[in-house]
C-alpha positions as CSV (number, residue, x, y, z in Angstrom):
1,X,0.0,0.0,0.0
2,X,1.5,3.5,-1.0
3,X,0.8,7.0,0.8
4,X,-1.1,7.5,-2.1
5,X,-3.4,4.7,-1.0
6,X,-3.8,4.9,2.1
7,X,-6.3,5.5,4.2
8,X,-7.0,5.2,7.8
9,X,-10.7,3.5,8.0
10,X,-12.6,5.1,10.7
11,X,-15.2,3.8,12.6
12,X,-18.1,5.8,13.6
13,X,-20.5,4.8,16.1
14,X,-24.2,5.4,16.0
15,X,-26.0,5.4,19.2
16,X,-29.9,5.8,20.0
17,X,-31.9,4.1,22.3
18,X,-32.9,0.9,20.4
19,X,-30.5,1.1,17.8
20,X,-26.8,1.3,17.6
21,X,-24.0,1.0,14.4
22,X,-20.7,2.0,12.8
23,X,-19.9,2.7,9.4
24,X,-16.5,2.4,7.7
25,X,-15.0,3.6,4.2
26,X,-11.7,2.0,3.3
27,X,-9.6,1.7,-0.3
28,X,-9.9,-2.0,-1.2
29,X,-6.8,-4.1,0.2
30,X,-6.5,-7.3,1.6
31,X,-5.4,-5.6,4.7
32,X,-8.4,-4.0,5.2
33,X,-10.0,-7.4,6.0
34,X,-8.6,-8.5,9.4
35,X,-9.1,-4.9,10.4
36,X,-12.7,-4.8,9.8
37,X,-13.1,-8.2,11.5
38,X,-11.3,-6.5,14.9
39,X,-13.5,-3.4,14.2
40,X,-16.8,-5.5,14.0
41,X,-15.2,-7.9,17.1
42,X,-14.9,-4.4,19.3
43,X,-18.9,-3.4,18.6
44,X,-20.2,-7.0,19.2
45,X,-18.4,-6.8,22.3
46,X,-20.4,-3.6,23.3
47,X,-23.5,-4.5,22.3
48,X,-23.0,-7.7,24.1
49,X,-23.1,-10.0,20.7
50,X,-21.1,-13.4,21.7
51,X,-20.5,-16.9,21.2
52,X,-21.4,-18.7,18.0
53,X,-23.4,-15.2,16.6
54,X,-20.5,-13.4,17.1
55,X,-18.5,-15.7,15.2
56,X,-20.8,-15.9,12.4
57,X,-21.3,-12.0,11.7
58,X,-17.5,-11.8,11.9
59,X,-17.3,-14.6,9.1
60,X,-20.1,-12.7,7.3
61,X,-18.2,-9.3,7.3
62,X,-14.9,-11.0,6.3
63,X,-16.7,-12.5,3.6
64,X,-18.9,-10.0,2.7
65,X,-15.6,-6.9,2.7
66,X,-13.5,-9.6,0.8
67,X,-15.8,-10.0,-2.1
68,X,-16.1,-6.3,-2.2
69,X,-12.4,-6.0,-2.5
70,X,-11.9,-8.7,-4.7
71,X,-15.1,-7.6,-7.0
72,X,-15.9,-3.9,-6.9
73,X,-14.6,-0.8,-8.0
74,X,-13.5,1.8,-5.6
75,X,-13.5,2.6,-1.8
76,X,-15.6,-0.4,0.2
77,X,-18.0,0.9,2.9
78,X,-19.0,-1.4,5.6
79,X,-21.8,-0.4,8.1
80,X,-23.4,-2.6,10.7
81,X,-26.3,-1.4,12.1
82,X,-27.5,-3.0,15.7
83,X,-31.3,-3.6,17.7
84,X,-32.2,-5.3,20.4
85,X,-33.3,-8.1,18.1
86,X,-31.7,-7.9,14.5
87,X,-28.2,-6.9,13.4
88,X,-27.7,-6.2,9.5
89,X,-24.6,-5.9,7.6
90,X,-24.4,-3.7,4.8
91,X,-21.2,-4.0,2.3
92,X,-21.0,-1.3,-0.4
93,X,-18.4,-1.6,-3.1
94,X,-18.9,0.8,-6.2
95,X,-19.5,-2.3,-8.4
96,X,-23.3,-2.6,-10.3
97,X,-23.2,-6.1,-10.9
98,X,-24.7,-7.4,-7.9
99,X,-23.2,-10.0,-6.2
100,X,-24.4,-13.8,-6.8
101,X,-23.9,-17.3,-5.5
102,X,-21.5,-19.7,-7.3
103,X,-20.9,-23.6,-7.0
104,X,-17.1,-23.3,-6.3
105,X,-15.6,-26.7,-7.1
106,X,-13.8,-29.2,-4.7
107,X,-10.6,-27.8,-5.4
108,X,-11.7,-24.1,-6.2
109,X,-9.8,-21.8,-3.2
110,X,-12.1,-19.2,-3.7
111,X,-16.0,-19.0,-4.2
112,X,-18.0,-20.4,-1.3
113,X,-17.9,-16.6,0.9
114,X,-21.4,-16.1,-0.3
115,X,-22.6,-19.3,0.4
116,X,-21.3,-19.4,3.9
117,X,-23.4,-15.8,4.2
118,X,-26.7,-17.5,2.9
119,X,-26.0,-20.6,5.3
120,X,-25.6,-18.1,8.9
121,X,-27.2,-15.3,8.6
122,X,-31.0,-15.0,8.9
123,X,-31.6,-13.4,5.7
124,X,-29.1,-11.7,2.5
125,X,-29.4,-9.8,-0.7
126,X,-28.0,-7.1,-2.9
127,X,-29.7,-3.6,-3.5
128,X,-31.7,-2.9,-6.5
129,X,-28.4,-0.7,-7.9
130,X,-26.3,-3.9,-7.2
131,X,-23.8,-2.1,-5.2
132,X,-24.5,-2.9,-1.8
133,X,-24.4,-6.6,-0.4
134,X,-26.4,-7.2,2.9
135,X,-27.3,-9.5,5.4
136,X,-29.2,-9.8,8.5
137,X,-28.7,-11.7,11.9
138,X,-31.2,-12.6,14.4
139,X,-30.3,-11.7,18.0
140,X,-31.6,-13.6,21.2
141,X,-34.4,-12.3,23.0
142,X,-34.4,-10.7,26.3
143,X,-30.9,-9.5,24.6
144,X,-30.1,-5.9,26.5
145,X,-27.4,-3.1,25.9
């Protein structure tokens, strides 16, 4: 990554009483990846997201920010939006062609990160202008701030 290229992603933080949520622009390398997994680990952590959910919206945003990377044109924005009963990712990448689920081969290394989304989270799509990937957890009842 050059100076040119560079740039720091910041994480802002939403808060209101029933909702709460960052959102995070960043140029599109690799190394952006584990940094948005740390940023989204910090939040969960806050708004009291753990165990096996917690893993599984980490695996969605590392798959979700990867493809965007990998696929779309320009800066990535990642915003994660939190209530006391859904959480929804939201992956924007610049890149009109939406997003779509392959059958990656036995020995493909790539091409299952959308899949694995479909399989964990409670619901996924792509926005009508195809730049924006989403997805949607459920979150336990009784779940407080």
């Amino acid at each position: 990554m050059t100076p040119a290229t560079a740039v720091a992603p910041v994480a802002v933080e939403v808060r209101s009483p029933d909702s709460r949520g960052f959102a995070v622009a960043f140029t599109p390398d690799r190394l952006h990846v584990a940094r948005m997994r740390r940023i989204t680990v910090a939040h969960l952590r806050l708004w009291k997201v753990s165990g096996t959910l917690s893993e599984n919206i980490v695996l969605a945003v590392s798959e979700l920010v990867s493809n965007a990377i990998q696929h779309g044109r320009g800066h990535v924005g990642l915003e994660i939006r939190c209530t006391l009963d859904e959480l929804r990712i939201n992956v924007t990448d610049g890149n009109p062609t939406p997003a779509a689920l392959r059958c990656a081969g036995p020995v493909d290394e790539t091409g299952r990160g959308l899949f694995l989304v479909a399989v964990f989270a409670q619901d996924w799509g792509v926005s009508d202008d195809g730049m924006t990937t989403w997805c949607t957890f459920r979150l336990p009842a009784g779940r407080t701030w």
